[in-house]
LONU-861742 format. One line per 3 residues: number of its first residue (from 0); their letters; for each residue x, z, y of C-alpha. Coordinates in steps of 0.02 Angstrom, whole numbers. Layout:
LONU-861742
NUM	A	X Z Y | ... .
end
This chain:
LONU-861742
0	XXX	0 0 0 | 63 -39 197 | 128 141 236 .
3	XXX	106 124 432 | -74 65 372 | -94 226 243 .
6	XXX	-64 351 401 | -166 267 527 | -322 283 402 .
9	XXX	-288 463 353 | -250 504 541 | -429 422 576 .
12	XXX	-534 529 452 | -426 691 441 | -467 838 556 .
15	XXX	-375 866 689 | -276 1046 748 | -383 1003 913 .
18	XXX	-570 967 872 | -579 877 1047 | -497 726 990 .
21	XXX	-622 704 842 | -750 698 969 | -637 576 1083 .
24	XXX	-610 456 946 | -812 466 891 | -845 433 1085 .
27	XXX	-722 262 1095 | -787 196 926 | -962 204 1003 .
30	XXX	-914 123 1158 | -828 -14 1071 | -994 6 964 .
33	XXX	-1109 -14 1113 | -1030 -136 1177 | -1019 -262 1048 .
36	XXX	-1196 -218 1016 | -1221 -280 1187 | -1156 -452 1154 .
39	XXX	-1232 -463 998 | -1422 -432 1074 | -1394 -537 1234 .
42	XXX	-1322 -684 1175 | -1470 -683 1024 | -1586 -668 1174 .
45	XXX	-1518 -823 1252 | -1551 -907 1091 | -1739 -859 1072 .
48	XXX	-1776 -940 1252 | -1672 -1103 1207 | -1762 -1104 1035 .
51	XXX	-1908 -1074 1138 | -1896 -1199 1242 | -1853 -1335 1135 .
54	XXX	-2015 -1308 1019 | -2112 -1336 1205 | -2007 -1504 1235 .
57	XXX	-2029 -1563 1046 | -2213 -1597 1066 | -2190 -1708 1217 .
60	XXX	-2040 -1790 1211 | -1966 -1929 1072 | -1840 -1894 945 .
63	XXX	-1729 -2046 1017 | -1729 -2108 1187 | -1667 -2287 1235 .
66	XXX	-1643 -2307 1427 | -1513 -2440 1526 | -1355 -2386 1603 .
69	XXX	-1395 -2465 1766 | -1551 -2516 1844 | -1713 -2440 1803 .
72	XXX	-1795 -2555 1693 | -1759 -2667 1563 | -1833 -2806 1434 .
75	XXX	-1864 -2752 1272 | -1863 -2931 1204 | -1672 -2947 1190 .
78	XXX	-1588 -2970 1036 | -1494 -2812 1008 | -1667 -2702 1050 .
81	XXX	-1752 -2829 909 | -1611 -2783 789 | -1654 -2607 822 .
84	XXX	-1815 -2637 814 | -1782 -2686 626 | -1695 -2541 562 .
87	XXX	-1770 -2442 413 | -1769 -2298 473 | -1870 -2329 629 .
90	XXX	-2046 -2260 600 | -2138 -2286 795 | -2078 -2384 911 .
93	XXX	-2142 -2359 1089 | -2119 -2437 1241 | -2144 -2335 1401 .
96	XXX	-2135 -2387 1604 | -2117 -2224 1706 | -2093 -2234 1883 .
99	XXX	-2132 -2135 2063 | -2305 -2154 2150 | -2422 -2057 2284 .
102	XXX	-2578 -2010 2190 | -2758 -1964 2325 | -2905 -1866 2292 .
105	XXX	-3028 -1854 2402 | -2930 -1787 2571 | -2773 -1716 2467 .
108	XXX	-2615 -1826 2411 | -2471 -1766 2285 | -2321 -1868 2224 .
111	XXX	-2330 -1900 2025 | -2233 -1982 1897 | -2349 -2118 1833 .
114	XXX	-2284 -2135 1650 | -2355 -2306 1562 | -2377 -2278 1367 .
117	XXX	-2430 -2379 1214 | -2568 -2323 1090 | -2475 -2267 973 .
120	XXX	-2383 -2133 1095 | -2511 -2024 1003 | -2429 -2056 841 .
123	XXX	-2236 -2054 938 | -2264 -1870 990 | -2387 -1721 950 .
126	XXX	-2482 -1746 1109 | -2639 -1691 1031 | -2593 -1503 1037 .
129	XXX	-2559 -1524 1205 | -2742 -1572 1259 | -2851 -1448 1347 .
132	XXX	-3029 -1501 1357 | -3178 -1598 1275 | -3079 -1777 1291 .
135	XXX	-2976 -1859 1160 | -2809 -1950 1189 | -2872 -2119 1257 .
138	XXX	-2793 -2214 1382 | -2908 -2349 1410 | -3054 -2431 1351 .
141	XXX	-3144 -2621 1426 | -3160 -2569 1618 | -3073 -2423 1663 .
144	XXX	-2904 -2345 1646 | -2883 -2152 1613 | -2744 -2025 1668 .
147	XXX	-2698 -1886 1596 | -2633 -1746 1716 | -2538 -1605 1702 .
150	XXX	-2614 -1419 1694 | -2521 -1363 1858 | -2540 -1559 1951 .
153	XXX	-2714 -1553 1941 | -2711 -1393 2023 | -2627 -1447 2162 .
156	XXX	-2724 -1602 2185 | -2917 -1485 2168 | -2982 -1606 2039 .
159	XXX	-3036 -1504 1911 | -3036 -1553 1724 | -3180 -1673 1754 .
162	XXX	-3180 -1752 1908 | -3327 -1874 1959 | -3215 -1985 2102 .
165	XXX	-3067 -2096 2051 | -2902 -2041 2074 | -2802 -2181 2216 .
168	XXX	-2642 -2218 2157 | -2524 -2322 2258 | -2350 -2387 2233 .
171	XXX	-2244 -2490 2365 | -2231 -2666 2301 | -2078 -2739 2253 .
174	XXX	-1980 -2865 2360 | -2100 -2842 2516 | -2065 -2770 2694 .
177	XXX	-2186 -2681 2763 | -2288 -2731 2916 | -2306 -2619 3037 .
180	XXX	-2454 -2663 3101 | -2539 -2656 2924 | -2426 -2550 2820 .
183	XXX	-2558 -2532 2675 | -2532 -2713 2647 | -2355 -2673 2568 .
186	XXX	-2422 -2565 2433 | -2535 -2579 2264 | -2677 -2473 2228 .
189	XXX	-2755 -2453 2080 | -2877 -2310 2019 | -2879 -2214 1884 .
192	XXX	-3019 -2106 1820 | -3049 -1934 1714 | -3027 -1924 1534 .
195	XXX	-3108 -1765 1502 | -2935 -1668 1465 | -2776 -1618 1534 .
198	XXX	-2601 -1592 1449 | -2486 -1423 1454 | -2318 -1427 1404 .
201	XXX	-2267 -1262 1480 | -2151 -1348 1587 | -2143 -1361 1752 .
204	XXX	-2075 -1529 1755 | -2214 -1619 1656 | -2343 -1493 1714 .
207	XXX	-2338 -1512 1904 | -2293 -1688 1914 | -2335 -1829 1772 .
210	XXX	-2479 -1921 1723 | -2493 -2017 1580 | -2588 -2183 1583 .
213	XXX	-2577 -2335 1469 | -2429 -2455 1493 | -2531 -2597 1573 .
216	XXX	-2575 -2503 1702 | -2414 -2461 1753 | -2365 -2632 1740 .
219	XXX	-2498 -2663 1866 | -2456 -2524 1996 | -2272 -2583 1974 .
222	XXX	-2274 -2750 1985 | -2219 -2779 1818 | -2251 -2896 1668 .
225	XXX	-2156 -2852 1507 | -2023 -2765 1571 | -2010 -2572 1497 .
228	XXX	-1914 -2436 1582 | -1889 -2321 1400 | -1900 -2360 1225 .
231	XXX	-1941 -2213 1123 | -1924 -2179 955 | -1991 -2095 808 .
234	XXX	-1892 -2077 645 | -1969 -2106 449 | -1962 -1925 379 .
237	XXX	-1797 -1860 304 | -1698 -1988 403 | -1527 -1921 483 .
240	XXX	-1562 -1906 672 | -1366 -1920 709 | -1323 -2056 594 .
243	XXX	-1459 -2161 656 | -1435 -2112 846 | -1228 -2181 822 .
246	XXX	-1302 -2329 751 | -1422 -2396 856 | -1277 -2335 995 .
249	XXX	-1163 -2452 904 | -1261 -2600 906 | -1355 -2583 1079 .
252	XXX	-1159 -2557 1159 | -1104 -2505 1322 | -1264 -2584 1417 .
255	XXX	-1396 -2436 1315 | -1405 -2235 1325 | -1483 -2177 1173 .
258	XXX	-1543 -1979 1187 | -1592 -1858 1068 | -1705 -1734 1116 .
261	XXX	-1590 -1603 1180 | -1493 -1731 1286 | -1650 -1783 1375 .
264	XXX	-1639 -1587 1417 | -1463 -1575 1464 | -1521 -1498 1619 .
267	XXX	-1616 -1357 1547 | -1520 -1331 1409 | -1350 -1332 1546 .
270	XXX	-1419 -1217 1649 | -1460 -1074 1515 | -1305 -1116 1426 .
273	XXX	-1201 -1065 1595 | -1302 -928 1599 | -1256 -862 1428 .
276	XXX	-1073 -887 1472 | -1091 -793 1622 | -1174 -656 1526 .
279	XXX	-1048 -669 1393 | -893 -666 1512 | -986 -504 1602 .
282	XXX	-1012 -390 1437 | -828 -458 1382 | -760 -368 1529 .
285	XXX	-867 -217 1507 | -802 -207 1291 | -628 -220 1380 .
288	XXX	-654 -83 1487 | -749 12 1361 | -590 -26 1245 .
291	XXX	-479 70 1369 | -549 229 1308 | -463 213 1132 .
294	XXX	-312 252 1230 | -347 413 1288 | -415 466 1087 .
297	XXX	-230 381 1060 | -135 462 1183 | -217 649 1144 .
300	XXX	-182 602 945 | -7 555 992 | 32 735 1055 .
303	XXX	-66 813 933 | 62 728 778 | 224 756 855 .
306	XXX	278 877 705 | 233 729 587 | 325 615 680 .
309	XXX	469 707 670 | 451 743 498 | 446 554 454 .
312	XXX	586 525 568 | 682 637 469 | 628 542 307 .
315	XXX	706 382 397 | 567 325 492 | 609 220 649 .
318	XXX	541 218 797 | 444 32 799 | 357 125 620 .
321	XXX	276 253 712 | 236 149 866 | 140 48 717 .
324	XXX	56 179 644 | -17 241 809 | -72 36 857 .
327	XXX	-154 39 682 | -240 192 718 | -319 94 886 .
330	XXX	-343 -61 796 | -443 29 645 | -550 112 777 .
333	XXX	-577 -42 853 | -645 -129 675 | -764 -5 636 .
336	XXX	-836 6 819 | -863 -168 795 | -919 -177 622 .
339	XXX	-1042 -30 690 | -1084 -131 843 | -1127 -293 748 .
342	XXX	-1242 -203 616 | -1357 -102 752 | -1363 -261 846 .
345	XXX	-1428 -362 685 | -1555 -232 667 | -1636 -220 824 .
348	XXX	-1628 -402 836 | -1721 -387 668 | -1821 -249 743 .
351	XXX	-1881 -352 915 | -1913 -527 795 | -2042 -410 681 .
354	XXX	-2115 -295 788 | -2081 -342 975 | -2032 -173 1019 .
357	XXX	-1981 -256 1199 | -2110 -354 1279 | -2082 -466 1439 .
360	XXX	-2205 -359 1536 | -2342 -490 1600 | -2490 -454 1497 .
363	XXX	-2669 -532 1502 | -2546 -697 1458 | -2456 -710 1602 .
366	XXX	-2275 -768 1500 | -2282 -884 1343 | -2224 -776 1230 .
369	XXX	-2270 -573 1238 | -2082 -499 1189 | -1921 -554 1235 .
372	XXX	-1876 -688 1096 | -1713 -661 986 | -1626 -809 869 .
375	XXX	-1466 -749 784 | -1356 -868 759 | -1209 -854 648 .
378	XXX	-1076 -923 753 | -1111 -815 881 | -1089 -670 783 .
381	XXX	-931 -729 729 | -882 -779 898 | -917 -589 934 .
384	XXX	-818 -503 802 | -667 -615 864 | -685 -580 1050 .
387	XXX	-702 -372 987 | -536 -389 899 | -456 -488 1013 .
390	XXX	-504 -380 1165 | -467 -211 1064 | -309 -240 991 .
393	XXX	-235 -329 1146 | -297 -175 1252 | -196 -58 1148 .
396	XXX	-61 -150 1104 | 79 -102 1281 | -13 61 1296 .
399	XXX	42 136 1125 | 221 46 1146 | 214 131 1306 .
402	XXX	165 307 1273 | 266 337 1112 | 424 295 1183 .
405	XXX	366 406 1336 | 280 534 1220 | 372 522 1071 .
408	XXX	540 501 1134 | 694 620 1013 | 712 757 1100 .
end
């Protein structure tokens, strides 16, 4: 067995001549304890709400995404789309025309995304559990066109979920100045009318802002004809989302983006990802601090073994040996603050997923979710256990060189 190793454990469980440093040593395990139980709750947190998140965005928004590198819009009759078009693995293949426009109702106006869709959009995503309201997903029928609003946008325009008079939608057409002396002559307008139902994705950018209308209207507003400014996709079942996504990358070239869900989210998913790196940079620097309390238990332990290191520098011990036995002695406390840390985390993560013991505080279902949501995730447990180690046996490492020359020095 490591001899320097063999001390350090017996010096960690034995009793002490002084009972105070039993307590001190109890005290920095639990703060090293605490601390990584910290890291271990918050970052899980920060998982829930991107979890969370994502199962909003995954009923609205297409497995694969195909937009143009420059320019807004785009044919979908070329060639390489075609070839894509082709694939096996392609289940739904959508074509979509999204684009700015000033939407009036009666005396108020509001600035939408008008987003153009295909039939079988209802097919493409899970918009159905999205509906609120006696209507079904239709986006047209013979004479009129419909538009489906979001929760929060039809708020701010008054409308209601049923609303009698025709929503005005206009949209600058393209290539023409406008007159000043009859400035409505530069724009379209085109109406659209109520569908019975409105669409909440619990998001504010869908919510407060799009309507979704069938692709010839768009065409219409925009001045248009086949042009498309998306293609989105839906997969066959148990096809690899990656492999197909590098693919269709591959043969579409330079000219094509081609998104997965999460990367039509980069901004959401940036943002709260800089926000758990913030948080984990801020509890990292309170574990170090918390780590500097080992060596006080370490410096009180030093003075309290002088006899025994004298007797094993009689035996021939030198003096790096008994620095190592003391930096062992950190280092163990250290592991099992962690190891502590880490398993009280993992239960009241386990707690808070089964019971909710911490709620967000809205009631009367004012947040989306009741309790704070909590996703463990393996490499972030990992990621934790190395930053404890790291942190804890850098933090003792000069201080115990220091103080057992200082302390322990022959006399």
């Amino acid at each position: 067995m490591n001899f320097p190793l063999f001390i350090a454990r017996r010096y960690l469980f034995s009793k002490k001549k002084h009972n105070a440093i039993n307590i001190i040593s109890a005290i920095s395990a639990c703060g090293v304890a605490l601390g990584t139980l910290a890291l271990v709750c918050t970052l899980s947190v920060f998982n829930g709400f991107q979890d969370m998140v994502a199962s909003f965005f995954t009923a609205f928004d297409p497995e694969l995404k195909i937009t143009v590198r420059e320019g807004k819009v785009f044919a979908p009759s070329s060639p390489t789309l075609q070839q894509v078009k082709s694939l096996p693995e392609i289940d739904i293949w959508t074509e979509t025309l999204e684009e700015n426009a000033m939407v009036q109702y009666k005396d108020r106006q509001a600035m939408a995304v008008i987003k153009g869709v295909e039939d079988n959009f209802r097919q493409l995503t899970s918009i159905d559990s999205l509906l609120y309201g006696t209507g079904t997903f239709l986006l047209n029928d013979s004479i009129v066109d419909y538009g489906f609003m979001g929760v929060e946008f039809i708020s701010e325009l008054g409308t209601g979920l049923h609303f009698v008079n025709p929503l005005s939608v206009y949209a600058p057409k393209r290539n023409v100045r406008v007159n000043i002396a009859n400035p409505t002559a530069a724009f379209n307008r085109e109406y659209l009318f109520s569908p019975g139902a409105v669409f909440a994705v619990n998001q504010q950018k869908y919510d407060a802002h799009y309507i979704l209308t069938s692709l010839s209207f768009a065409r219409r507003l925009f001045d248009y004809e086949t042009e498309v400014s998306a293609i989105e996709l839906k997969l066959k079942p148990g096809a690899d989302l990656h492999s197909v996504q590098k693919k269709i990358a591959t043969i579409l070239g330079d000219r094509f983006t081609v998104q997965n869900r999460y990367e039509q989210q980069a901004d959401v998913f940036r943002i709260m990802e800089i926000e758990k790196l913030i948080s984990y940079l801020f509890l990292t620097f309170i574990l170090a601090i918390a780590c500097f309390n080992v060596i006080g238990s370490l410096s009180m332990l030093i003075l309290d073994k002088r006899e025994d290191v004298e007797t094993l520098r009689n035996l021939g011990a030198d003096d790096r040996l008994i620095a190592r036995i003391f930096l062992l002695e950190g280092r163990l406390i250290t592991l099992f603050g962690a190891l502590a840390g880490i398993a009280l985390g993992l239960l009241l993560c386990f707690l808070q997923q089964r019971f909710g013991l911490i709620s967000l505080g809205g009631g009367n279902g004012a947040f989306v979710v009741d309790a704070y949501p909590v996703s463990v995730h393996a490499t972030d447990i990992f990621l934790i256990f190395g930053t404890v180690i790291a942190v804890g046996f850098l933090s003792v490492w000069y201080p115990v060189r220091y103080l057992s020359r200082r302390l322990l020095g022959k006399r």
